[in-house]
C-alpha positions in Angstrom: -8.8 -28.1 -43.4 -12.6 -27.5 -43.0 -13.8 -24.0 -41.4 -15.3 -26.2 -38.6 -11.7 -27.9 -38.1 -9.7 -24.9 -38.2 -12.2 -23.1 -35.9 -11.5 -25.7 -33.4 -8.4 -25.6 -33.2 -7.8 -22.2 -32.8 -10.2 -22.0 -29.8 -7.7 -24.7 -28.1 -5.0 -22.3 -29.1 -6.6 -19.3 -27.5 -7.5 -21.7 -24.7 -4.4 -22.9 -24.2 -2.5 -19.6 -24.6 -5.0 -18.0 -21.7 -4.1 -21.1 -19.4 -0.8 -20.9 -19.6 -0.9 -17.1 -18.9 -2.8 -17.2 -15.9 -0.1 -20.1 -14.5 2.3 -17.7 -15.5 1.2 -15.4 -13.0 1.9 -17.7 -10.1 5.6 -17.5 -9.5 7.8 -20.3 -7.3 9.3 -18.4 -4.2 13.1 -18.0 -6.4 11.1 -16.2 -9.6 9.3 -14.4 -7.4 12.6 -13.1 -5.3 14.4 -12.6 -8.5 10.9 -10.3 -9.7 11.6 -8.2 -6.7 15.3 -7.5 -7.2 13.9 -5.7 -10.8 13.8 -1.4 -10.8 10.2 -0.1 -10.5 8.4 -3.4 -9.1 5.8 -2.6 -6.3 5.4 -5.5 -3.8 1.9 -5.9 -1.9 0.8 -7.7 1.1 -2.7 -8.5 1.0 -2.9 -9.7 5.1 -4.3 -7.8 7.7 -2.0 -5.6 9.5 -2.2 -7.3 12.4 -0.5 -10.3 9.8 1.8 -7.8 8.3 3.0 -6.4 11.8 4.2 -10.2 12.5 6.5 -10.4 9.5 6.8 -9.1 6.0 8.4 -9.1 3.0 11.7 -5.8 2.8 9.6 -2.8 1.5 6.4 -4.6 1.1 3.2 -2.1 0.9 -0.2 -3.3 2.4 -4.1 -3.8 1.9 -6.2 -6.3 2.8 -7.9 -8.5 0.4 -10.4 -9.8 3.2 -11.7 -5.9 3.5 -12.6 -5.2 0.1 -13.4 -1.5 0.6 -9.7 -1.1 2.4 -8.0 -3.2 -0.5 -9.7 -1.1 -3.4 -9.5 2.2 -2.5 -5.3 1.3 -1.3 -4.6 0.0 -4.6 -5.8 2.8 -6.5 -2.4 4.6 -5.7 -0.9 2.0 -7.5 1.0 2.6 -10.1 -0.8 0.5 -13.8 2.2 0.9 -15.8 4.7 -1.0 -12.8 4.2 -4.8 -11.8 2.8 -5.8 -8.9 4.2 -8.6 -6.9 1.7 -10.2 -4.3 1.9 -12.1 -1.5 -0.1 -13.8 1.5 0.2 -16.5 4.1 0.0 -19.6 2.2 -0.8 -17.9 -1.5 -4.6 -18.3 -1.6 -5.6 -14.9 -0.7 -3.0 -13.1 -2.9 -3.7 -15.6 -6.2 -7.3 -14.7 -5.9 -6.4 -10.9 -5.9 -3.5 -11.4 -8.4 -6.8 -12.4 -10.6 -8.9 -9.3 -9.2 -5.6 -6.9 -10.2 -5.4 -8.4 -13.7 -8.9 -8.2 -14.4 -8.6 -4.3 -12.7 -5.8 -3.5 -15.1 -2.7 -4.3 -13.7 -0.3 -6.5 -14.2 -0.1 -8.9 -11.2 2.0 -12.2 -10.1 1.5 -14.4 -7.3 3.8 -16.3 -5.0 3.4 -19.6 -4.9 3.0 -20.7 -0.8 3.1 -17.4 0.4 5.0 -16.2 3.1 4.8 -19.5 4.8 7.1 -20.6 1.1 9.7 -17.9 1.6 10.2 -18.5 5.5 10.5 -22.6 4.4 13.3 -21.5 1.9 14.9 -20.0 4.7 14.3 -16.4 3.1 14.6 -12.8 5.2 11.4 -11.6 7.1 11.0 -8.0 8.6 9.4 -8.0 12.3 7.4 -5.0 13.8 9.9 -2.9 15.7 9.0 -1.9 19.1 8.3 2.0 19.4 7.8 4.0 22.6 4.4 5.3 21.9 3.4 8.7 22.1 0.5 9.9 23.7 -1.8 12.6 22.5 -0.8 15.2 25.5 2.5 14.8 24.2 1.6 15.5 20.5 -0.1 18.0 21.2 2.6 19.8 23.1 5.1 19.2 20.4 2.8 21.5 17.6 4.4 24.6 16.8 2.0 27.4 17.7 3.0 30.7 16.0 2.3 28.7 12.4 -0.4 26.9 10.7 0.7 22.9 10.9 -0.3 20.3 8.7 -0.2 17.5 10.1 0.1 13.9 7.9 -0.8 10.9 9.5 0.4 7.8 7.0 2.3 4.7 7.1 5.2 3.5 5.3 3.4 0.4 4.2 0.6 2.2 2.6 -0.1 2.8 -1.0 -2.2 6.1 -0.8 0.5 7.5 1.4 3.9 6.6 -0.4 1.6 8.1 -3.3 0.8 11.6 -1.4 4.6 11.8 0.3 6.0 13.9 -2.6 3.0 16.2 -2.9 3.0 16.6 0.9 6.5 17.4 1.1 6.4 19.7 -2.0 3.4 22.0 -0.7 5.1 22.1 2.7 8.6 23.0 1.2 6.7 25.8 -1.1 4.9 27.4 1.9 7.8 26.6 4.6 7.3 30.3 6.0 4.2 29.7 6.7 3.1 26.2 7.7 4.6 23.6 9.9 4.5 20.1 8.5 4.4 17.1 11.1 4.9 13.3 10.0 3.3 11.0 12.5 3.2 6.9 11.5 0.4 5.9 12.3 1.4 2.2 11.9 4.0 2.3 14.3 2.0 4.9 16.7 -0.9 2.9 17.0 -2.2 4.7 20.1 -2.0 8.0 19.0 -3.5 7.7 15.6 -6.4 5.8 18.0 -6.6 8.9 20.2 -6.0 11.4 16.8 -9.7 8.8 15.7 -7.6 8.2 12.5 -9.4 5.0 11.0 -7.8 5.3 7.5 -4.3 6.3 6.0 -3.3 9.1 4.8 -5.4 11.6 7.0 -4.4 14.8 6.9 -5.0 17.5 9.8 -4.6 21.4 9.9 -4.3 22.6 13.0 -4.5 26.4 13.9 -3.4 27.9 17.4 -3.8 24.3 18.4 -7.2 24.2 17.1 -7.8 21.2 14.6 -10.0 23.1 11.5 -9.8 20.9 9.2 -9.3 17.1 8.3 -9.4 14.7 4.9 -8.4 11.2 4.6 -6.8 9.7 1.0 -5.6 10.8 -2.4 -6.0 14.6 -1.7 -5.6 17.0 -4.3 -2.8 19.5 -3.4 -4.9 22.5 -4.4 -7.2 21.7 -1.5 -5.1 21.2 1.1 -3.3 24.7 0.4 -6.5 26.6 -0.2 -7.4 25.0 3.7 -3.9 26.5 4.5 
């Protein structure tokens, strides 16, 4: 075979290879489900919350594609060596970011039809739950005032916070005689996280004589928090 021949033809091999992994990423609603039931998968819904809050998938984290900003500094708490399963409405907006994710270093898959897909196939959907909401009088009131309190404002469907639970718990636990730690979700108390002027999760707050002093949103390193402490 001539060099020009054989060059050919393994440029439609690498061709062809590449194709057929990129397909691969796009998985039919029943490969998809059976991705999910694997140890150490992470499952993203790339709607808006106000999507997300209708219906999503059992354990499903979430950052929106449409607000790049959002979406990129959420999936930075992601973990590169662990597969990420994405989703959407009707699988447009999560193939595209399947792409982005690959290209970023992950390793993505798509499903195929989106949520609309799974709820056709007669699948299980989580709905919001309806939570008395707390308002900030009463939050306020609740903070212990004879110790510092940290106060971690998150959401159980966001990266950055499932990434900072451990080290939040871990810095309370070490310094329990002196600090008070308070959880508040944010995505289920809306109002208060409004009235706290939270407008990304995690923020964390330190609060002294029920005084806030200090305040950081994101992947904070431990050593500043306790050195605020």
């Amino acid at each position: 075979m001539k060099n020009s021949q054989l060059a050919y033809v393994l440029c439609f091999l690498l061709f062809a290879y590449a194709t057929n992994a990129q397909t691969n990423t796009n998985l039919s609603v029943s490969t998809f489900e059976a991705g999910m039931k694997k140890t150490g998968i992470q499952l993203l819904d790339v709607r808006t919350i106000a999507e997300f809050n209708d219906g999503h998938l059992k354990d499903a984290l979430q950052a929106d594609w449409n607000n790049t900003a959002e979406f990129v500094e959420r999936v930075k708490a992601l973990d590169k060596s662990k597969p990420v399963y994405t989703y959407c409405l009707s699988g447009a907006r999560s193939n595209t970011a399947t792409k982005w994710l690959n290209e970023n270093g992950y390793t993505a898959y798509n499903m195929k039809g989106g949520i609309a897909a799974w709820k056709t196939a007669g699948k299980e959907v989580n709905g919001a739950k309806a939570v008395a909401q707390m308002t900030l009088q009463e939050f306020m009131a609740r903070l212990p005032t004879g110790k510092t309190v940290l106060v971690d404002v998150g959401a159980s469907w966001c990266p950055p916070c499932k990434k900072m639970n451990p080290i939040i718990d871990s810095l309370a636990k070490a310094n329990a005689n002196k600090i008070s730690l308070v959880k508040i979700d944010g995505g289920e108390q809306i109002k208060l996280a409004a009235d706290l002027k939270v407008n990304a999760f995690p923020t964390f707050i330190i609060y002294k004589k029920g005084k806030e002093v200090w305040r950081k949103q994101g992947l904070v390193d431990a050593k500043e928090i306790a050195a605020r402490l």
